[in-house]
N, C-alpha and C positions, 0 to 999 in steps of 0.2 A: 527628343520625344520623352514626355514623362508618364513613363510606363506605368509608377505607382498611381498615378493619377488618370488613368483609363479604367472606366465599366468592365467589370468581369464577362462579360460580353465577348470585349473588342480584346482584352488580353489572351481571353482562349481561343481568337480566334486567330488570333496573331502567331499566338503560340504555337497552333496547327499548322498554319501554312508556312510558318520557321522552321519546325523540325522534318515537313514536306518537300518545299523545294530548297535546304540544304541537304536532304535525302539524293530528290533527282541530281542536284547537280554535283554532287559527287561520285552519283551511280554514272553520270553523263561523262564527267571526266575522267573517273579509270574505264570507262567502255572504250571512250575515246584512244585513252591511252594503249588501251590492249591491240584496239584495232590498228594502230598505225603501227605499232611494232608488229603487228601480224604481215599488215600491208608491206613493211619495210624489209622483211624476211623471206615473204614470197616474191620482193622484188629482186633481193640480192640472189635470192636461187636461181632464177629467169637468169642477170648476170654474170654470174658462175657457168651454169650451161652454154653459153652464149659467149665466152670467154673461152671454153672447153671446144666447143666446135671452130671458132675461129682459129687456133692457135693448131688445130690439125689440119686447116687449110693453107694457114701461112708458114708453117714451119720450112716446109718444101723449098721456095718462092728465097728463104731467107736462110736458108742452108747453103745456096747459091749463088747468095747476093746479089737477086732478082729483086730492085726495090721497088720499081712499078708493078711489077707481080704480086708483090705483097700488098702494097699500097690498094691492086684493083681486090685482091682478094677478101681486103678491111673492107671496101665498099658495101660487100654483101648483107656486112649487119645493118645499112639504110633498111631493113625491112621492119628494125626493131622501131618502136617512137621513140620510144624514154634513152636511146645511145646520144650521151653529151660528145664522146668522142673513141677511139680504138686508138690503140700506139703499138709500136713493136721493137723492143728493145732487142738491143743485137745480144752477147754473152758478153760485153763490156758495160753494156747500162745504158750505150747512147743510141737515142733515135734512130731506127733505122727506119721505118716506112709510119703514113698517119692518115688518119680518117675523121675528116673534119676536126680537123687542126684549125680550122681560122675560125673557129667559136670563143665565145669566153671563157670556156672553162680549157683551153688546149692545153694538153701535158708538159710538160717540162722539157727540155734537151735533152736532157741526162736525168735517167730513171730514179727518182727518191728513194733512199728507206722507206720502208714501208712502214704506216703509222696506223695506232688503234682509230678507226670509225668514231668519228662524232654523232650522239644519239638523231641531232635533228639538220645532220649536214644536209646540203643542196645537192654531193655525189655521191653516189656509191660507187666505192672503188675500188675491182677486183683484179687481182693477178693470176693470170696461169703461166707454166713453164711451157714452151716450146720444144718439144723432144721427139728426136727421129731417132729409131735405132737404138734407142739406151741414151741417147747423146743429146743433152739440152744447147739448144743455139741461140735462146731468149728466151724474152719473157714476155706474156702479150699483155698490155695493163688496159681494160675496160670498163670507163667510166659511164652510169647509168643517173641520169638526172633525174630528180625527185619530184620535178614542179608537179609532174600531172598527179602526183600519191598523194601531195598537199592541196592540189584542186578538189580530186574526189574525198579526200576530208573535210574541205572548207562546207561543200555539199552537203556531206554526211551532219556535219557539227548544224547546221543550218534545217536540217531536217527535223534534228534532232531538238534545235532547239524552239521549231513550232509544233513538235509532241511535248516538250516540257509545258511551255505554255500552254497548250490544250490540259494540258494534267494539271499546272496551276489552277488555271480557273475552276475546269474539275473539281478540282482540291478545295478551293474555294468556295464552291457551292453545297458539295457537302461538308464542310468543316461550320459553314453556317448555319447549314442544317441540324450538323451534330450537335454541335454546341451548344443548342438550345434543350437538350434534353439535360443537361448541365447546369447553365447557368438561369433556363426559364426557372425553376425553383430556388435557385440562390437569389435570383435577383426579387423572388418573390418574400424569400423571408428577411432580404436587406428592405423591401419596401416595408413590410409586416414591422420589422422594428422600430425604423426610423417611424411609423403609424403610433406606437405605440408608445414611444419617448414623447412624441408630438403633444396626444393626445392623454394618453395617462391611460388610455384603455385594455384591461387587461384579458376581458373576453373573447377577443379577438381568437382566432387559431390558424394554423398554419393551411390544412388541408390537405396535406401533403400525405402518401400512404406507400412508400418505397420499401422494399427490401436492403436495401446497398445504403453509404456513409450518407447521402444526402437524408434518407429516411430517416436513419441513426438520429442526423441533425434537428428536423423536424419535430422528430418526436420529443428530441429535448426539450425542444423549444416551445411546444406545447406544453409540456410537463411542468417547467420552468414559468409558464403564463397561467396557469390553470394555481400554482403555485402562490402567484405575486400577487390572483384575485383573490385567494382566500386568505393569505397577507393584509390585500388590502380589505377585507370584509372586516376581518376580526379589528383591523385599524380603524375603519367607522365605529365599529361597536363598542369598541376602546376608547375612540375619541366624544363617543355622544356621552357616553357612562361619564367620560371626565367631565363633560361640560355639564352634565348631571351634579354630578357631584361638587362642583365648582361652585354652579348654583346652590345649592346645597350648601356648601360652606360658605358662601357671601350672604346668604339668609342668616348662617348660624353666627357668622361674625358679625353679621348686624345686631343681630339679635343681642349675643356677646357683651357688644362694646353698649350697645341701650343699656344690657343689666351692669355694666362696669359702670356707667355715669352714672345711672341711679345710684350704685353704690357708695361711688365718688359721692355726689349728692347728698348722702343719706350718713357720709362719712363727717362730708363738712360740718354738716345741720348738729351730727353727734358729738365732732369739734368743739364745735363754738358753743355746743350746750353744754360740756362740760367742761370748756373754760368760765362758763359763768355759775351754772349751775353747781358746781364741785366747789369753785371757789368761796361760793358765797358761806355754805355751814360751816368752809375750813375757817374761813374769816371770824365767823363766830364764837365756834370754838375757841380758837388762837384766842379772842377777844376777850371772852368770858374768863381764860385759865389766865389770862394776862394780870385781869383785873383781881382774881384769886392768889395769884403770886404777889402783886407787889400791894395790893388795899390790905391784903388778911392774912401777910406769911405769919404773921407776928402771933396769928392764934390759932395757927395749922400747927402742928405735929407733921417731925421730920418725914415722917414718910407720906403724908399726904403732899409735904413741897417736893417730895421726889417723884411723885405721879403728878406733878402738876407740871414739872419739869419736862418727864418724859410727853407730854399731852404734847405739851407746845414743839417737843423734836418731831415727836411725828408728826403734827401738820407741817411744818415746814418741809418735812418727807416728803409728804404727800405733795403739798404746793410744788419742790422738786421735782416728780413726777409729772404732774400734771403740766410744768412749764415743758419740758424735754418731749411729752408726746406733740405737746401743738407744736413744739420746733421741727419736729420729725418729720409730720404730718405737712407742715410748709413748704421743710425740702422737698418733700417729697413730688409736691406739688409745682415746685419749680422747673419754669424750662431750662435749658444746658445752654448757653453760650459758651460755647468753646473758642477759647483764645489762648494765646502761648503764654506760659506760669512759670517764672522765676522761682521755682519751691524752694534752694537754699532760702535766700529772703522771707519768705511764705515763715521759713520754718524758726527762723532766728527770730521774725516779729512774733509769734504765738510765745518763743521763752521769754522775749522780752517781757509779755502781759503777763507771764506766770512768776517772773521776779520782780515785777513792780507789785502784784498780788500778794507773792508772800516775800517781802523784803530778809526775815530774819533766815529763811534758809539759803544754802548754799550747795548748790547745785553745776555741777563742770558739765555744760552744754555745749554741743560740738556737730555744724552742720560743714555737711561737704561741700564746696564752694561750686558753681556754674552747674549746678543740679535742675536742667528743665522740662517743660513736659507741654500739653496742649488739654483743657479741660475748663471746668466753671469756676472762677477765681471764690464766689463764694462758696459753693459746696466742697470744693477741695481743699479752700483754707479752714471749712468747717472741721474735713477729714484731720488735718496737720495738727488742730487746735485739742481735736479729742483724743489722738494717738498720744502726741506731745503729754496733754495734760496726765494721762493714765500711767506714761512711765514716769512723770514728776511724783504722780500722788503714787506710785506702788515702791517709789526707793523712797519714800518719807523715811524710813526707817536703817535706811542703810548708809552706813559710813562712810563720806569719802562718795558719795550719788552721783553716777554718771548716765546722761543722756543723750546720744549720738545719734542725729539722722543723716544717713547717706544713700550710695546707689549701690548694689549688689549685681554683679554682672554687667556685659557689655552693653555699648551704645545700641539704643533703641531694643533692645532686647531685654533690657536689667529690670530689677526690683527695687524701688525703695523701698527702706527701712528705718523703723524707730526703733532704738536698741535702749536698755536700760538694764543695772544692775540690781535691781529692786527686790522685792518676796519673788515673782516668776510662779508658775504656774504647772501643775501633773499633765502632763499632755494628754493622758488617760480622758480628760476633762474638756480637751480643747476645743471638742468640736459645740459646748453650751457657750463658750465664748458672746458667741454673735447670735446669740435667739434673746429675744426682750425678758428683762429683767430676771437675766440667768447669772447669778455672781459664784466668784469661786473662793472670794473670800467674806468673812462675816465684817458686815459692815459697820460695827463699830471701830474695827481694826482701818478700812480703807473706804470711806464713806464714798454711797454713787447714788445712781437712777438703775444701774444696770440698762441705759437705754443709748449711750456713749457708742458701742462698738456696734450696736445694731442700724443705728446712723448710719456709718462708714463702712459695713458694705454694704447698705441700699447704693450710698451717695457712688461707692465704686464700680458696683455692678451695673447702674445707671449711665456709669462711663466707658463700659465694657470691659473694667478691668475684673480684676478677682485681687481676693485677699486671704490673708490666713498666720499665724501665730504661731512661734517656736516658744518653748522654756522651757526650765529647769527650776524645782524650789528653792529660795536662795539663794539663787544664781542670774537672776534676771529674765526677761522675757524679748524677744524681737519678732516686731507683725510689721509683716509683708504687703505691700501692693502696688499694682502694676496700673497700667494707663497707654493704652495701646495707641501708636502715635507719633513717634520719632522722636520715645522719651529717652531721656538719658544725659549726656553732658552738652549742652549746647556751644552752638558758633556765634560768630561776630554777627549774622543774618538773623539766628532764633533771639540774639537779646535787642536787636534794633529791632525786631517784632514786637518783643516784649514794651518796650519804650515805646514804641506806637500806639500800643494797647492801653496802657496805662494813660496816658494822655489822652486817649477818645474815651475814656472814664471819665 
């Protein structure tokens, strides 16, 4: 039977009639018990008595070695029912006279020791001494048979066990009855839950109005539902508010990204008009102080060729400029094809183009070998091209100029880095680094755009990395940045990627 798997019901009712009729019937079997050792006590006294008068009748009889005398005198206890048999030992132990001897249970020849009673023997077997005069001449042993004390038990036990019955079923009718003052509320608030899992309904309520644990129970349970609905209220109100506001933000993000494209828009238009529009008076200019330089040096005065000089560096500045924002503007505008990037490689071809550029310097470049990473082959070779270039052009000046890109830290975790021993930088300073045309040295010393590093972290941060810049003056400078990825030293797997990639180019 599986108990756990039975209605609170059927367990308490179970449970009632278990500790009921193992009640009666243990009340049944020490009653039982009592009474047949009662029974068996008042029968051995009957015995004893009965053994006591016989043995004053036969002593006589057997004092004179009267054996039929004795013998008729055992007859008398025929009056008893329950006598199994009478014997009468002489004062040697042997038979001397018997009284229904030829039963089953007949005595012995010779008198036994006498032995302790068995609780549930078939005889009761009692001795008396036989004494006339002060003088014992035997001993009379009288056996009383049990059958009828275990009949009137069998009865008894039989009586007793259609009162037990009567008091099971009893038991049974009201334990069903009871039980229901128990379990009709329990099984009401198992229905009320499993209603309310079902359904999601939290208004619901118990009903239930007790003094005692089940009340306790109920009123929890209302507590606890009265609880979950205003739980769930303020969860409606919370969830309309957010889809309120959701809405709200997808109007604003509409709205947002229309004013970002216009911008975009308005950005391109402003582009492409001042690649034409800028270019065109720089041209001019440029043109006119060209034709004043080399038609009329001959009747300028030196300082007028040196402002005619300086005209022409500043357009070319400028034109500088203006090339570096439309570049900027282009990345910017670029989508990200990410593929896997051999950067040693990446970063030995960018020195290449910087020593084929200026052949008379001499520069000890130094890339870490199997250095890969995953990003836009353009925009990152753009990143390698402006880092690279900036510690080329900031050790112009330093003897013995070294340029190192390698990885700082462990696989897929590390930083690369472009290192150089060049001018280097106050750190005090470093955070204008990377804002548009913020320089930290005077640009006659190390000509730029100031528009180089503000590239490289659009182009980084566009990739989810970050970046940033270490130095010291006259000590060199090293800028950082990462590429979030499974950047770092590649396997035999990331460079047959890499060779794949390159060939679908």
């Amino acid at each position: 039977m599986n108990f756990s798997g039975m209605s609170l019901r059927a367990k308490l009712t179970a449970l009632i009639m278990s500790v009921t009729l193992l009640g009666l019937a243990l009340a049944f079997i020490l009653l039982s018990l009592a009474d047949m050792r009662a029974m068996r006590a008042a029968l051995r006294r009957e015995a004893v008595i009965s053994a006591r008068l016989a043995a004053e009748y036969c002593v006589a009889p057997l004092a004179f070695g009267y054996a039929e005398e004795t013998a008729e005198a055992l007859t008398k206890l025929a009056a008893l029912e329950d006598i199994a048999y009478a014997a009468a030992y002489d004062a040697g132990g042997r038979l001397f006279a018997c009284y229904n001897c030829g039963g089953g249970d007949s005595p012995p020849r010779v008198m036994p020791p006498a032995e302790e009673e068995r609780a549930f023997s078939r005889i009761i077997a009692v001795r008396e001494p036989m004494v006339y005069n002060g003088r014992v001449y035997g001993t009379l042993s009288l056996g009383v048979s049990t059958r009828n004390l275990y009949r009137t038990m069998a009865g008894r036990l039989a009586l007793l066990a259609v009162i037990g019955a009567a008091l099971a079923a009893l038991t049974f009718f009201f334990a069903v009855r009871a039980q229901r003052v128990i379990s009709a509320p329990m099984l009401r608030l198992a229905e009320l839950a499993r209603a309310v899992a079902r359904h999601g309904d939290y208004s619901v309520r118990t009903g239930i109005e007790r003094s005692d644990e089940i009340g306790t129970l109920a009123a929890g349970m209302d507590a606890m539902l009265e609880n979950l609905e205003s739980r769930g209220r303020q969860r409606d109100s919370a969830e309309e508010a957010l889809r309120a506001a959701h809405a709200g933000l997808e109007r604003a993000v509409a709205e947002r990204t229309a004013e970002l494209k216009a911008a975009n828009e308005e950005l391109e238009a402003f582009t492409y008009s001042a690649s034409h529009d800028l270019r065109a008076p720089l041209r001019r200019i440029d043109g006119f102080a060209a034709i004043l330089e080399e038609d009329h040096a001959a009747v300028l005065p030196e300082e007028a060729r040196g402002a005619i000089a300086r005209i022409r560096a500043g357009c070319r500045q400028m034109a500088g400029v203006i090339d570096s924002l439309l570049k900027l503007s282009r990345l910017m505008r670029q989508s990200i094809n990410s593929v896997p990037l051999d950067l040693s490689a990446m970063a030995e071809e960018a020195a290449a183009n910087l020593r084929e550029a200026e052949p008379e310097r001499t520069v000890a470049f130094s890339a870490a070998p199997g250095l890969y990473a995953r990003g836009d082959r353009t925009l990152i070779g753009e990143v390698l091209e402006n880092l690279i270039s900036n510690a080329w052009k900031f050790s112009r000046r330093t003897a013995g100029a070294k340029v190192e890109f390698g990885l700082d830290g462990g696989d897929g975790e590390g930083a690369f880095f472009v290192r150089d021993n060049g001018a280097g930088f106050d750190m005090e300073y470093a955070s204008n680094l990377f804002r548009p045309f913020q320089r930290l040295h005077a640009a006659s010393d190390f000509p730029g755009t100031g528009i180089g590093l503000v590239t490289c972290r659009r182009i980084i941060e566009r990739h989810g990395g970050r970046i940033w810049a270490e130095g010291e003056p006259g000590k060199g400078a090293v800028f950082y940045f990462t590429l979030p990825g499974s950047a770092g030293r590649g396997s035999d797997a990331e460079k047959e990627g890499i060779s794949k990639a390159e060939e679908g180019a």
